[in-house]
Each structure stands twice: as structure tokens, then as C-alpha cells.
C-alpha positions as CSV (number, residue, x, y, z in Angstrom):
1,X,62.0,-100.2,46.0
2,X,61.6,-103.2,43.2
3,X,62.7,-106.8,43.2
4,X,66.6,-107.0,43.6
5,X,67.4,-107.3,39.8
6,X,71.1,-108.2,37.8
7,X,71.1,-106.8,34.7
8,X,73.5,-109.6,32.8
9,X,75.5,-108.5,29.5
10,X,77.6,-110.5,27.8
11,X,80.5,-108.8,25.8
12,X,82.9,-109.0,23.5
13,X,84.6,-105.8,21.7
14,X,81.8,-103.7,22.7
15,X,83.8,-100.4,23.7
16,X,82.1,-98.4,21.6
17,X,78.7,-99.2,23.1
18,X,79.2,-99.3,27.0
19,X,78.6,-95.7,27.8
20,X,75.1,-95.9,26.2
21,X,74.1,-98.7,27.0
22,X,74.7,-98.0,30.9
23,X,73.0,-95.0,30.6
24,X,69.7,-96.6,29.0
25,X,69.7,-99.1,31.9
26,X,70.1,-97.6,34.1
27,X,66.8,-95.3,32.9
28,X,65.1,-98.3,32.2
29,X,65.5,-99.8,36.1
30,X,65.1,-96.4,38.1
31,X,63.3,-97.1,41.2
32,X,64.6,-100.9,41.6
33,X,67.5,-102.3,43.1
34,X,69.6,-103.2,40.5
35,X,72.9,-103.6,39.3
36,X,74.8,-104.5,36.1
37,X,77.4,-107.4,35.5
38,X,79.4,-107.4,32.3
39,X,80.7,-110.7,31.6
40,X,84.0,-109.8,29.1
41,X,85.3,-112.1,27.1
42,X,87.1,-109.0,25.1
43,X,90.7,-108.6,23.0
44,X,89.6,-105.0,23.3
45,X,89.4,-102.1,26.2
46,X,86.0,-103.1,26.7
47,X,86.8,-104.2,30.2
48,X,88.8,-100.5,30.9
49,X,85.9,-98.7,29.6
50,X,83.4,-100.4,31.8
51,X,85.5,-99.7,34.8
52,X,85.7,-95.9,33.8
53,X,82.0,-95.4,33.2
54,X,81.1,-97.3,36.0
55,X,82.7,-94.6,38.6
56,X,79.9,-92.3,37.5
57,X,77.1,-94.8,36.6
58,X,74.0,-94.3,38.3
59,X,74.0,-97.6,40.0
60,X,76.4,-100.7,40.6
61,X,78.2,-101.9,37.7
62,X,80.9,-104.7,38.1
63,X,82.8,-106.4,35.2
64,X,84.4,-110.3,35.4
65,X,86.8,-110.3,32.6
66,X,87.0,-114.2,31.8
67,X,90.8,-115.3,30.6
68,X,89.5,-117.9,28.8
69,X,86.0,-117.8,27.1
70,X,84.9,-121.1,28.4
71,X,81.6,-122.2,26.8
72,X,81.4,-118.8,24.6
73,X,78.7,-116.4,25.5
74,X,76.3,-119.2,27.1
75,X,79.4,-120.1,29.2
76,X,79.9,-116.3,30.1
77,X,75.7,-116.0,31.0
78,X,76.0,-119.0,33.0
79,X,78.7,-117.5,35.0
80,X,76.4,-114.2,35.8
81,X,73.9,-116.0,36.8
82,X,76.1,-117.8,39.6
83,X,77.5,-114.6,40.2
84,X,74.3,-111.8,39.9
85,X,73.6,-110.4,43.8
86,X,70.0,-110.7,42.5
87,X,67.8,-113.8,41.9
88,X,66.2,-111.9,39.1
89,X,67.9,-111.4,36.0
90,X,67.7,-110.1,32.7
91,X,70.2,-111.5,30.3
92,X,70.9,-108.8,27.3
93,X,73.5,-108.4,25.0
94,X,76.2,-105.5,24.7
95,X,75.5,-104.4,21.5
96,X,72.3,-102.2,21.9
97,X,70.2,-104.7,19.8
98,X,68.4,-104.9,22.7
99,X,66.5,-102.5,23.3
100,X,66.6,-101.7,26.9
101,X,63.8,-99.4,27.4
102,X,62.4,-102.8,27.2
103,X,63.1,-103.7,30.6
104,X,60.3,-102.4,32.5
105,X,57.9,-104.3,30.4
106,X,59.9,-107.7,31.2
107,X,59.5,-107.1,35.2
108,X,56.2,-106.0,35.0
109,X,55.3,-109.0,33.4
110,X,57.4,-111.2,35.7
111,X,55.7,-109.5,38.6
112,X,53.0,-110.8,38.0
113,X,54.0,-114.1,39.8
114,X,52.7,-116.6,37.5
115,X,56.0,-117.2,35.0
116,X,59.9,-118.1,35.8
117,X,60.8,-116.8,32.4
118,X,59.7,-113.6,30.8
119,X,61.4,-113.4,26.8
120,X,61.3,-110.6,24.6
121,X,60.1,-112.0,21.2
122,X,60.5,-110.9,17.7
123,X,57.9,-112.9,16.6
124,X,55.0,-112.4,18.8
125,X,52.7,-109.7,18.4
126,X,54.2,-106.3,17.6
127,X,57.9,-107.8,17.4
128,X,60.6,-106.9,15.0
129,X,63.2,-108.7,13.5
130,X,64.7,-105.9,11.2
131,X,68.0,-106.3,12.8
132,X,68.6,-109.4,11.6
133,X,69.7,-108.1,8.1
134,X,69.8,-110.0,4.9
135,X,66.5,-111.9,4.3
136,X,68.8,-115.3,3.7
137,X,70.0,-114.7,7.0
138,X,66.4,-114.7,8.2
139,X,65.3,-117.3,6.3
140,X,68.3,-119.3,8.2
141,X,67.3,-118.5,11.2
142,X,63.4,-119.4,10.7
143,X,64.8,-122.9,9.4
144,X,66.7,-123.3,12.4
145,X,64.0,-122.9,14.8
146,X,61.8,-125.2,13.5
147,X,64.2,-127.7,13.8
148,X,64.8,-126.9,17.4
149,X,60.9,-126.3,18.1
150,X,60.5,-130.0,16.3
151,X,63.5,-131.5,18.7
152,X,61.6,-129.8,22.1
153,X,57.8,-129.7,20.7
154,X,56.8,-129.4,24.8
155,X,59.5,-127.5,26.3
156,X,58.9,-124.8,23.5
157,X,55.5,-124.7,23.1
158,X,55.0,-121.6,24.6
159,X,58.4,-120.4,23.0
160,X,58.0,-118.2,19.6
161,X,61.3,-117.3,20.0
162,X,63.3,-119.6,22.2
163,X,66.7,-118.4,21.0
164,X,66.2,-115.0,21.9
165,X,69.0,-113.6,23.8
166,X,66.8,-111.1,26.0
167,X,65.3,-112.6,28.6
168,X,64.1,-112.3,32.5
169,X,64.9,-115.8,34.0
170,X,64.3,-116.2,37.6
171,X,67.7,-117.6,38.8
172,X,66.0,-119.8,41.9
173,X,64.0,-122.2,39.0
174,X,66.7,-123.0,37.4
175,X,70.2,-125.3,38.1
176,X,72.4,-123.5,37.0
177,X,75.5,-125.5,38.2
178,X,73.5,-127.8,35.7
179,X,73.8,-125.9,32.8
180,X,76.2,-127.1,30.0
181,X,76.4,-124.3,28.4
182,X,78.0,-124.1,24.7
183,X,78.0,-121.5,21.9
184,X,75.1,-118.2,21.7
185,X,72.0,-120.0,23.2
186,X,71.9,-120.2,26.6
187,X,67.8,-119.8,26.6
188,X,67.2,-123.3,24.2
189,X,69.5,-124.7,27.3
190,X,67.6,-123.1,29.8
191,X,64.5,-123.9,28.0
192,X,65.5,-127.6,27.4
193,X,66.9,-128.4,30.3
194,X,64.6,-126.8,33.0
195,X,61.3,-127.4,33.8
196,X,59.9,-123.3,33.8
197,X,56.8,-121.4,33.0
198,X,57.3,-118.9,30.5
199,X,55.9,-116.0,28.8
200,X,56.9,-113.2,26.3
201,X,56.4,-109.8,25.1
202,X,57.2,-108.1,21.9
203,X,60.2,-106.9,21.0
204,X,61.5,-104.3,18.5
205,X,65.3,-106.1,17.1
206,X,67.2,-103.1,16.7
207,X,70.1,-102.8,14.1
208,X,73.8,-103.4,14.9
209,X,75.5,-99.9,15.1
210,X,78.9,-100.6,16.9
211,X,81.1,-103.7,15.9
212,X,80.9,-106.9,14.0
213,X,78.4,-109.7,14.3
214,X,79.9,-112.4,16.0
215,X,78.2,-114.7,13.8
216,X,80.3,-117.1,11.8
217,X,79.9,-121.1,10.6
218,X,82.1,-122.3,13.4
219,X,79.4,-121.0,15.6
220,X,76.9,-122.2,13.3
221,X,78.2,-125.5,13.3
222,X,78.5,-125.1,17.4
223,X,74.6,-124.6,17.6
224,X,73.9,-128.0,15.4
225,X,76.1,-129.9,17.4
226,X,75.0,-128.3,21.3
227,X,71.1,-128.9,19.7
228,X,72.3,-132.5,18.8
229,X,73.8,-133.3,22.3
230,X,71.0,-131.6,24.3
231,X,68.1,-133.9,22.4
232,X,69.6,-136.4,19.8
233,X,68.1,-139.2,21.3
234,X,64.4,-138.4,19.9
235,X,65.0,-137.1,16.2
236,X,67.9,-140.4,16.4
237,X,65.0,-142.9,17.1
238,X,63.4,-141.3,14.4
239,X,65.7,-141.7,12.1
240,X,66.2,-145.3,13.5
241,X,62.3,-146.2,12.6
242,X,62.6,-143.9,9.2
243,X,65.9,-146.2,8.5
244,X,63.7,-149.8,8.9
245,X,61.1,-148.4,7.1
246,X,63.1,-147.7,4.4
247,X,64.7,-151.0,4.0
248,X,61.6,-152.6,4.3
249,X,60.6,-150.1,1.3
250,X,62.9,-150.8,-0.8
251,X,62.7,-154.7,0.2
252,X,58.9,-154.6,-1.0
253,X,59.7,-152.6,-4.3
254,X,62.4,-154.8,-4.8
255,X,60.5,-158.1,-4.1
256,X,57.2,-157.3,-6.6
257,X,59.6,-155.4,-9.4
258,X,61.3,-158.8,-9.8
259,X,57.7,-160.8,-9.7
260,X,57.2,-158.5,-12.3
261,X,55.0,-155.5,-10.9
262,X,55.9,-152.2,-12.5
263,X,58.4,-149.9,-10.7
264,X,55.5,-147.1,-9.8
265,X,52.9,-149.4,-8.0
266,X,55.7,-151.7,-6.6
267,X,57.2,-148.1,-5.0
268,X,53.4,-147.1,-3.9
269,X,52.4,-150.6,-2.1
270,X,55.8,-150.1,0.0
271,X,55.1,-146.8,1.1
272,X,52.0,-147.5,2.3
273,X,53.0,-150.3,4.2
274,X,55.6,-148.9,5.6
275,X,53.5,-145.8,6.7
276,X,51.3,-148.1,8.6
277,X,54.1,-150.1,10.2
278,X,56.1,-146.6,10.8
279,X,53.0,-145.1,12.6
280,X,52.7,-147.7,15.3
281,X,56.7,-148.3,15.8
282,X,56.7,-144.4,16.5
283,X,53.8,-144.2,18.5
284,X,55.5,-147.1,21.2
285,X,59.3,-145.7,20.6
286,X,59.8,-142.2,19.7
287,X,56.6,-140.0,21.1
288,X,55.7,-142.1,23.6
289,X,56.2,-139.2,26.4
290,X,53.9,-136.8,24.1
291,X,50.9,-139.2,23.7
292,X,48.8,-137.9,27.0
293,X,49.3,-134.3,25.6
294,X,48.4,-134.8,22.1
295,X,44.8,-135.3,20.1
296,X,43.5,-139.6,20.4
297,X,45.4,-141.9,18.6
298,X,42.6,-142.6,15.7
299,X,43.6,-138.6,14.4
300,X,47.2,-138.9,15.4
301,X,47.1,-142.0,12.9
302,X,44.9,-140.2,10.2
303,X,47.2,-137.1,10.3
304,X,50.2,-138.6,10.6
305,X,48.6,-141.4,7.2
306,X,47.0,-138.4,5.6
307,X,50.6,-136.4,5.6
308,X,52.8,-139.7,4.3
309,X,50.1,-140.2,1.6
310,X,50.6,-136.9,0.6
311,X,54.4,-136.5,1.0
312,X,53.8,-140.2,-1.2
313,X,52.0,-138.5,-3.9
314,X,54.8,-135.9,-4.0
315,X,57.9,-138.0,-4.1
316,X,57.2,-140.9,-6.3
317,X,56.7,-138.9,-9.4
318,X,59.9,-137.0,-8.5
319,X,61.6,-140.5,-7.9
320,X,60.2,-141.4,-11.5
321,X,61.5,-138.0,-12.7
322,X,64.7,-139.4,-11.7
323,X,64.5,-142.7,-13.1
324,X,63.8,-141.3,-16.3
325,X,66.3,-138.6,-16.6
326,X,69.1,-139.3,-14.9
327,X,68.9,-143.1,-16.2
328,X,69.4,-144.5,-12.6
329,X,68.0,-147.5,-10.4
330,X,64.6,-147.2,-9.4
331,X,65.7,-148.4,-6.0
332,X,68.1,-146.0,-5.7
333,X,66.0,-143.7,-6.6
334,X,63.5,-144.2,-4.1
335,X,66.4,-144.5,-1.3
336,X,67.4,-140.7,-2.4
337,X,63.7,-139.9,-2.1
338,X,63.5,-141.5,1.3
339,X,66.7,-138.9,2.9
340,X,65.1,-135.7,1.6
341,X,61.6,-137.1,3.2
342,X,62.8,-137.8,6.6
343,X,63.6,-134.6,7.4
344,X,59.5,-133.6,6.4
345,X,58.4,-136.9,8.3
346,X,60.7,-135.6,11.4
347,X,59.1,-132.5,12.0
348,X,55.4,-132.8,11.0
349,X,55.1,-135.5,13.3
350,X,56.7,-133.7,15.9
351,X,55.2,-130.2,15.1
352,X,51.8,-131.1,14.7
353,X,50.8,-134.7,14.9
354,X,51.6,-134.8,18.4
355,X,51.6,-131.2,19.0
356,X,49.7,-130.0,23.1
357,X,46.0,-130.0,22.8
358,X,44.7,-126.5,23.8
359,X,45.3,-126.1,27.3
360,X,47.1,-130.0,28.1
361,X,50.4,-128.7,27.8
362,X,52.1,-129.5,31.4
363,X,54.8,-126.8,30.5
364,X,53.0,-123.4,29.9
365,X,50.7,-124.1,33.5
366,X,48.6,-120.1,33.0
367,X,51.7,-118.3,31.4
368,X,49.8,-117.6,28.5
369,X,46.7,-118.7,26.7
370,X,46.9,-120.1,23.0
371,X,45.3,-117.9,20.4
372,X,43.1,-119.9,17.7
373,X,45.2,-119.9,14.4
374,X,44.8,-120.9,11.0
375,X,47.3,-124.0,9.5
376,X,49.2,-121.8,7.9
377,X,49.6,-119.5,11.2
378,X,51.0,-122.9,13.1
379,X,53.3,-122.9,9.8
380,X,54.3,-119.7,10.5
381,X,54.8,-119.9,14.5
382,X,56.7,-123.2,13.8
383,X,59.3,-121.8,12.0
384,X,60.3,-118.7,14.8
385,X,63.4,-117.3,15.3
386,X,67.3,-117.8,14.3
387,X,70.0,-119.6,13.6
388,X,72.3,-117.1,12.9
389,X,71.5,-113.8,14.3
390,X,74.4,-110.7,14.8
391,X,75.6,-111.0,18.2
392,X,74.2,-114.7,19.3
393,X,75.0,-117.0,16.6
């Protein structure tokens, strides 16, 4: 007999899918002691249809029909996790998306003894993300993960897909009366909130055949919001630095344009002193806590120079561009160039100029080891996973 497992599934208006996906679990978990625990938040029968498969499953299956959906499906995972009869769990949704021959795969891997956190990946070698449709709905979802890897660079290190909503998790590592859960992402919580090893295996994202996607802008704009409470205070910091720099810019420019000094090198003396002055106000106030991790401080300053020369180079001849075309202030000009920047500023830094040296991240402990990859691999890895994908967000 295995570890005790709960197999956690989150639903809503999944009828159509509960007879299968009972009977593929319970394949998948023959020969441990397991169980499954809906957590309905349905307008549907979903609720009566698990109770009528259930009399004939193959193993226990309850169902907690919430009255209110408090905290959406996070708030509905959180509540199987306080509720699962076993400290292992796997947290899948109802829509057969996941796949759950995958199952065995995640214990074995958590049996190993070595992780608190086993995820099945899209992105890692031999995943699929075919089910997430529409390639503007994956290109949404790559965006939105390298925000979220930029906002936790640590915490997700290890993470190619940290808003997967298949996992293993350990229930004993985490606090889960801790938890504020809120919207489709209960991992990034977990994941941001929790100190935990992790590690992932490849998984094969499986079309929607049964319902709607639950995704919609509301729940977009619920993810932005949730990512902005659980780690505003880094990126706002950021953006406090970015926000002096900038008036110092435009300060400068303004200061030699009326001594006379053409526009262009008036615009390229304050970038680079604000680049210099940016660096070192950064380095004391905003990454502070990733410094011991990270490469010395003579190539955090060259990368971090080298990139803002180069992002420099870029935007001044589109802030000319502008000046010229559209017949507007070189100052404000350079102030438009200086919001669109920020954002690039924000997450190279983050990403990569302060990025874990091989084997000094404190988070992944021997979860897994770091393959060598190319600058445009790290490109690649940065950008993982979704914003919007059916049945999560």
C-alpha cells in the first residue's frame, strides 16, 4: 500500500466529465490509498452526478459543494487541502485537461523524498501546451509569466511553469490557514508564500472537450491584482527609483537644452547618468535580498550598464522619431520613452542581472539541477506559462 494520497479537483459545471475522469483516477492510483475530493462550486448537477458515480467508484470519493465560491477556485483548493484525509495531494482540475495517467509519475517523483512540490509542466522537457488554443492566448500567457517569474525571480527559479494547476504539494510544508487564496492560481501562492523544494515533470496539456473555459478579463484582471498584492512592494520600489531617475533625466536634458546643448546629446548625458545613479540606488533598495545569490557586483553593474546603454541606443532615436513627427516636446518625449522602458528595466534586472548563480539558489536545495542554456534559452524559460489558460484563468 502507497502514501495516503487526496486527489483534489476543483469544479465548476463539469457534469459531463465526472464519470471519466473518476474512472482514470482511479486507474492511475491503483495500489495506493487514496481518495478523491471534489470541491463544487457548480450552478449545474455536477454535485448530483458525483454523488451517483461515487456509489460504484472504485475508491472514496466525497464532494463539498461550497454555497458561496469564496476566493474562486484557489479558495476552493485551499479548502481541500484543509479538508484531504491525506497529507499528500494532487490538485487537478475537472475538465480532463489533465491528464491523469499522469499521476503515477508525480508520486514517483515525490517519493523520492527530496521535494515538497512535484508540478506537471508544459514547458519542461516533453511538455505540451496544445490545449491552450489560440496562439494570442499563448502568447498571453507567456507574457504573464515573465512578469510573475520577474516579481518572485527566487521563489520561481526552479518553476517553468509556476501557474500550472496540476500539482503534488505535500500539505505538511505548507500553511495553509496562511494561504490568501484569490482567483485560478493557487500554485504562484503556494509558491510565493511558502518556503518549498520543488520539482517538475512533463506534461502533455490536453484539449477542453466538455464545457466552457472559465477564463474571462474579470479573472484576468483578478490575477494582476492577487500578483500585485502578493509582491508589489519590489516592482513598486522599482518603479520608485525608475520615477527619480526619470526626473533627474528629464532635469539634465532640460538644464543643457536651455544652456544650449542639442536635444539628442542633452537626452544621452541624462541617461547615462541616471543609469549609474539607478544601479547603485537599486542595488541598496530593491535587490538587496538577491545580492548573496547573484554573480559580484562589478558584472551585476556591467550587465545591468551594458543593458541601459543598449535599451539607450534604442529609445532615443525612437524619442527623436517622435520629436520629429509628431511635432511634440522633446521632454515629453523622452518621459513617454521612459514608461515603455521601465517595464524592460523591471524584468531584465530581475530576470537576469540578479538572477541565482548555478547551484546558490537557497530555494531549489537538490530538487533539480540547472541545465547549461544558451541567452536565448533563459529568454525562452523566462517567459513560461499563462495568464489566461481554459479552466485556471
Amino acid at each position: 500500500m502507497g502514501t495516503a494520497v487526496t486527489i483534489i479537483v476543483p469544479t465548476f459545471n463539469e457534469r459531463d466529465n465526472v464519470a471519466e475522469l473518476i474512472s482514470r483516477v482511479a486507474a492511475a492510483v491503483d495500489g495506493h490509498d487514496a481518495e478523491i475530493l471534489f470541491v463544487d462550486d457548480s450552478t449545474d448537477a455536477t454535485a448530483a452526478e458525483i454523488t451517483r458515480v461515487a456509489v460504484d467508484a472504485p475508491l472514496p470519493v466525497r464532494v463539498i459543494h461550497r454555497a458561496q465560491n469564496t476566493g474562486g477556485l484557489s479558495g476552493a483548493v485551499a479548502l481541500g487541502l484543509a479538508e484531504a484525509a491525506g497529507d499528500t495531494c494532487i490538485v487537478m482540475d475537472g475538465d480532463l485537461q489533465h491528464p491523469p495517467e499522469l499521476i503515477p509519475q508525480l508520486l514517483s517523483r515525490f517519493e523520492q523524498g527530496d521535494v515538497d512540490i512535484v508540478a506537471a509542466s508544459r514547458y519542461v522537457g516533453g511538455g505540451d501546451s496544445r490545449g491552450l488554443g489560440t496562439a494570442v492566448r499563448f502568447g498571453i500567457s507567456r507574457a504573464a509569466t515573465w512578469l510573475t517569474k520577474a516579481m518572485f525571480p527566487r521563489r520561481l527559479a526552479r518553476s517553468t511553469d509556476p501557474m500550472t494547476g496540476f500539482f503534488l504539494v505535500d500539505r505538511r510544508s505548507l500553511d495553509v490557514p496562511g494561504l490568501r487564496p484569490q482567483g485560478f492560481k493557487i500554485l504562484l501562492e503556494i509558491l510565493a508564500r511558502s518556503d518549498v523544494r520543488i520539482a517538475e515533470v512533463p506534461m502533455e496539456f490536453s484539449e477542453r472537450r466538455n464545457g466552457t473555459s472559465k477564463a474571462t478579463m474579470r479573472q484576468g484582471a483578478t490575477f494582476v491584482a492577487h500578483l500585485a498584492r502578493l509582491r508589489f512592494g519590489k516592482m513598486s520600489l522599482f518603479a520608485v527609483i525608475g520615477g527619480i531617475g526619470a526626473v533627474v533625466n528629464l532635469a539634465i536634458m532640460w538644464a543643457l537644452t536651455t544652456m544650449g546643448m542639442p536635444y539628442i546629446w542633452a537626452a544621452i548625458v541624462g541617461a547615462e547618468v541616471t543609469i549609474v545613479g539607478n544601479f547603485f540606488l537599486q542595488e541598496r533598495f530593491v535587490f538587496g535580498d538577491m545580492r548573496f545569490d547573484a554573480r559580484g557586483v562589478g558584472s551585476r553593474f556591467a550587465a545591468s550598464f551594458t543593458f541601459n546603454n543598449v535599451e539607450a541606443a534604442l529609445r532615443i532615436p525612437v524619442m527623436a522619431l517622435m520629436v520629429e513627427t509628431w511635432h511634440i516636446s522633446s521632454v515629453l518625449a523622452t518621459g513617454l520613452s521612459l514608461i515603455v522602458a521601465f517595464f524592460a528595466r523591471f524584468l531584465f534586472h530581475s530576470l537576469f542581472v540578479y538572477a541565482p548563480r548555478r547551484g546558490r539558489s537557497r530555494v531549489a536545495g537538490a530538487a533539480s539541477e540547472p541545465r547549461p542554456r544558451t541567452a536565448p534559452q533563459r529568454i525562452i524559460s523566462a517567459i513560461d506559462a499563462e495568464a489566461m489558460r481554459p479552466g485556471e484563468l
